[in-house]
N, C-alpha and C positions, 0 to 999 in steps of 0.2 A: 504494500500500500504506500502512495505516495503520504510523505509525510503533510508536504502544503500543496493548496490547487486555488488557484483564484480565478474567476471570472465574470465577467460583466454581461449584464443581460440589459439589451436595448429595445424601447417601445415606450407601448399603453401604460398607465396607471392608470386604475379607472374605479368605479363601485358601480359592482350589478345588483340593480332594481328590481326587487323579485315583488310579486304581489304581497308579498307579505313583511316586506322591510331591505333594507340594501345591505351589501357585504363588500369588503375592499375584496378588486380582482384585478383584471388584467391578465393576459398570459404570461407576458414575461414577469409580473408581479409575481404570480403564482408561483411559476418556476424555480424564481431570485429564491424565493421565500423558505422554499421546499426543499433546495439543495442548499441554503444555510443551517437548516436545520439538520441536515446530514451532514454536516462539519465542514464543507466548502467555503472559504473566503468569498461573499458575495459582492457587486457595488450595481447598481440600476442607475442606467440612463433613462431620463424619462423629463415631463413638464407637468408639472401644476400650473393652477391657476393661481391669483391672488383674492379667492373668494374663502366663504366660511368652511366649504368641504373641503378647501386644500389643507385648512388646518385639522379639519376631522384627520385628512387622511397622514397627514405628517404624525398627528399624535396616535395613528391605527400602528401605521410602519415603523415609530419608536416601541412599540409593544413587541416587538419580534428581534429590535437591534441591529438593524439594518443599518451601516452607512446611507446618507442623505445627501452627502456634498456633490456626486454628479446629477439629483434633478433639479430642473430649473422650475423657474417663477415666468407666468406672463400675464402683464397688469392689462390684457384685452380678452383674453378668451379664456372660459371656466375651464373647472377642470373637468373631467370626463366621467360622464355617467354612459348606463347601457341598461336598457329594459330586458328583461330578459324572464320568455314565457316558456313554462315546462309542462312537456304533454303529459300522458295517464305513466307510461315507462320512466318519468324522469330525466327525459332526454331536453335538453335547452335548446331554442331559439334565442336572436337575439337582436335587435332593434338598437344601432348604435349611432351613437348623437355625433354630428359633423358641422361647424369644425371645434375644436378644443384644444387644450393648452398642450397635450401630446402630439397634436401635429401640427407645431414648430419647434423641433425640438434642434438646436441652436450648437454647430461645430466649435467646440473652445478648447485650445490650448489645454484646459485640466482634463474633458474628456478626451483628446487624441492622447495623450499621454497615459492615462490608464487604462484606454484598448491597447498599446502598445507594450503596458508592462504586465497582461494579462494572458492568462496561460492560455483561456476560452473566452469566445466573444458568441452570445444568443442572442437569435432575432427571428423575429417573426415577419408576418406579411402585411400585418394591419396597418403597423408603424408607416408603411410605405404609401399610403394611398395618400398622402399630401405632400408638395412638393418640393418643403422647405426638411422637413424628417427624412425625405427620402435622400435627397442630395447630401445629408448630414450621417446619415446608413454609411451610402456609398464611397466615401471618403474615410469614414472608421473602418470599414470593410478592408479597404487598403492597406490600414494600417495592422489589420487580428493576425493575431499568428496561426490561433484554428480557429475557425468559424465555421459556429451551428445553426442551420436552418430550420425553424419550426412554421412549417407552410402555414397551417392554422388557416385555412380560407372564412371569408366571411363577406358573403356578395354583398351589395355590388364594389366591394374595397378593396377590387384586384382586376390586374389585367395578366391574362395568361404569357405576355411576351416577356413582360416585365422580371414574373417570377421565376421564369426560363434563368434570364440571368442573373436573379437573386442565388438560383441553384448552382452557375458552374461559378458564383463568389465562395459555395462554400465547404468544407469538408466532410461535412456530414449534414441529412437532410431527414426528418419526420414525418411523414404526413399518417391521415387514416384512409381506411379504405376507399371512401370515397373522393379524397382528393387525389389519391391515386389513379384513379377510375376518370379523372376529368383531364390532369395531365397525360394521359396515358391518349388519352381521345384528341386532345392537341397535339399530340406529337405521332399519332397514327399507329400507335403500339397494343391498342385494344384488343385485338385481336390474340396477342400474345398471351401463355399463361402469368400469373405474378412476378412467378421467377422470372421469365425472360426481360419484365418490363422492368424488374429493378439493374438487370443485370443492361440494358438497353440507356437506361437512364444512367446510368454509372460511367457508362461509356463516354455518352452527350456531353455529361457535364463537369467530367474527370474526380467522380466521387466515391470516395473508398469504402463510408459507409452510409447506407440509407435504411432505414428503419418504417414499418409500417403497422400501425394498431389496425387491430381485428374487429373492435367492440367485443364483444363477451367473447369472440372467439378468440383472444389472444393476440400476438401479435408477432411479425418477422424483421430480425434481423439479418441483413446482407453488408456485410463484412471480407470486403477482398476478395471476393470473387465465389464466397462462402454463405449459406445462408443456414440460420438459427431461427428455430419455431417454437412459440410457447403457447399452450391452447388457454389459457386463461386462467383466474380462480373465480368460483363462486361468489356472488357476492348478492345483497337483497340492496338494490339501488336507492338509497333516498334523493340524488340529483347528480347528473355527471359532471358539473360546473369545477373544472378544474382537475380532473380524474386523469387527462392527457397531458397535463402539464408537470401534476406530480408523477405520471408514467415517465415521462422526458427525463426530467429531472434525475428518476432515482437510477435511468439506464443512463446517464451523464456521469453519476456518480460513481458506479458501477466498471465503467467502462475506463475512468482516467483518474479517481482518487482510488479507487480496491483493484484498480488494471487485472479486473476477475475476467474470467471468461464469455464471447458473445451468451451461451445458452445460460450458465450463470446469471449476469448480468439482464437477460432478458425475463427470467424468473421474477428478479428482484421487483423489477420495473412493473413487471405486470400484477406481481400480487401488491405492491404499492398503489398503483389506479386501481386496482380494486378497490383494499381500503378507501379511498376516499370518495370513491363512486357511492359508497355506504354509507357517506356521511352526511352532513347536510353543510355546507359552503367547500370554496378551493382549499381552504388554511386551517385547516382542524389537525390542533396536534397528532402524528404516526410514529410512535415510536419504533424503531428498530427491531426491537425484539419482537413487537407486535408483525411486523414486515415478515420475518422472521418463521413464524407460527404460521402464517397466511400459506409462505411457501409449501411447507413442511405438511398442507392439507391434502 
């Protein structure tokens, strides 16, 4: 196990608006949140506002001990909210407010300097649909030493040419089944089984590893030309809101602080979204040992 791992996850902060009260999220929030608590040096790039919820959310993110010094402040646009409707299985839609203080998120000297002295650098696709975040991506991007792709679609806040080359920026790439399924039909590879399409997309975008959730049925890792399969665990769903970010997370974790094995490390990941699939918001404490027990069912 590596002793230190640090890295910076860029995007949304946001709180989702559930019918029955809000909860701080975001993906790369979630993610930041989820792999500090597995013992990773974390730091977020991201923007508030200068309204009353940036300070809710400043004093949510002091509750977990997160470094704060790379998100910014913008004295014109709130910070970010997202409505977010769950059908009879628990699964989320989600209705996101445009524009907001995460998409202007502003290139500075203190953030190109700690993507540059950062082991990992995460990102997602949401960050990118405005134009000043995205050129601000694209330039840290240059500077990551690895950089992870968490597709995360969420229409209409993407253009499929765009994320083409979000993907050959980066070393490794996540999506789920379905976004698989939508890349796969832009790039005319539909037709192919799974395997061929990751191993097709690896090729395109010179990517060593890409990784793909199943929803209950688990999910694949493709690793150098190698692929790992986990079918899932069991789990009684209270909301998925966050299940694929703490998945990301724990196979990040897995993969470059315990430098365990893909089918190990795919284990880990999977019975951790499980866990939180079971719970009710992204950030409910999972301890280890509970990780642990999941696998072991």
């Amino acid at each position: 196990m590596k002793e230190y791992l640090n890295a910076i996850c860029f995007g949304e902060i946001l709180w989702d608006v559930f019918p029955d009260g809000k909860a701080l999220g975001g993906a790369p929030l979630n993610l930041c949140l989820r792999m500090k608590s597995l013992g990773v040096t974390m730091q977020m790039i991201s923007k508030l506002g200068q309204d009353a919820l940036a300070e809710e959310t400043r004093e949510a993110i002091k509750t977990f001990e997160l470094d704060q010094n790379l998100i910014q402040e913008d004295h014109k646009l709130e910070t970010g909210q997202v409505e977010v409707a769950l059908d009879a299985s628990g699964s989320a839609s989600y209705t996101i407010k445009k524009p907001v203080a995460w998409d202007t998120i502003r290139l500075t000297e203190k953030n190109s300097k700690a993507v540059k002295n950062a082991d990992l650098f995460i990102f997602g696709s949401l960050a990118a649909r405005s134009k000043e975040s995205s050129e601000t991506l694209n330039s840290l991007l240059q500077l990551a030493n690895y950089a992870i792709f968490d597709v995360n679609l969420r229409a209409p806040h993407y253009e499929m040419e765009t994320l083409i080359e979000f993907m050959k920026q980066a070393q490794m790439i996540k999506m789920n089944d379905e976004e698989l399924e939508e890349v796969a039909q832009f790039l005319d590879i539909s037709n192919l089984s799974i395997e061929a399409q990751l191993s097709a997309i690896s090729k395109l975008t010179n990517t060593d590893i890409i990784c793909i959730t199943l929803g209950a049925d688990g999910a694949l890792l493709y690793k150098n030309g190698a692929i790992a399969k986990n079918s899932g665990y069991s789990t009684q769903v209270v909301d998925t809101v966050g299940a694929g970010d703490s998945f990301l997370a724990g196979l990040i974790y897995q993969l470059f602080k315990v430098e365990n094995t893909p089918e190990k490390s795919l284990a880990f990941a999977c019975a951790l979204g499980a866990l939180v699939a079971g719970t009710k918001g992204a950030n409910a404490p999972v301890p280890i040992e509970k990780i642990e027990a999941k696998m072991e069912e």
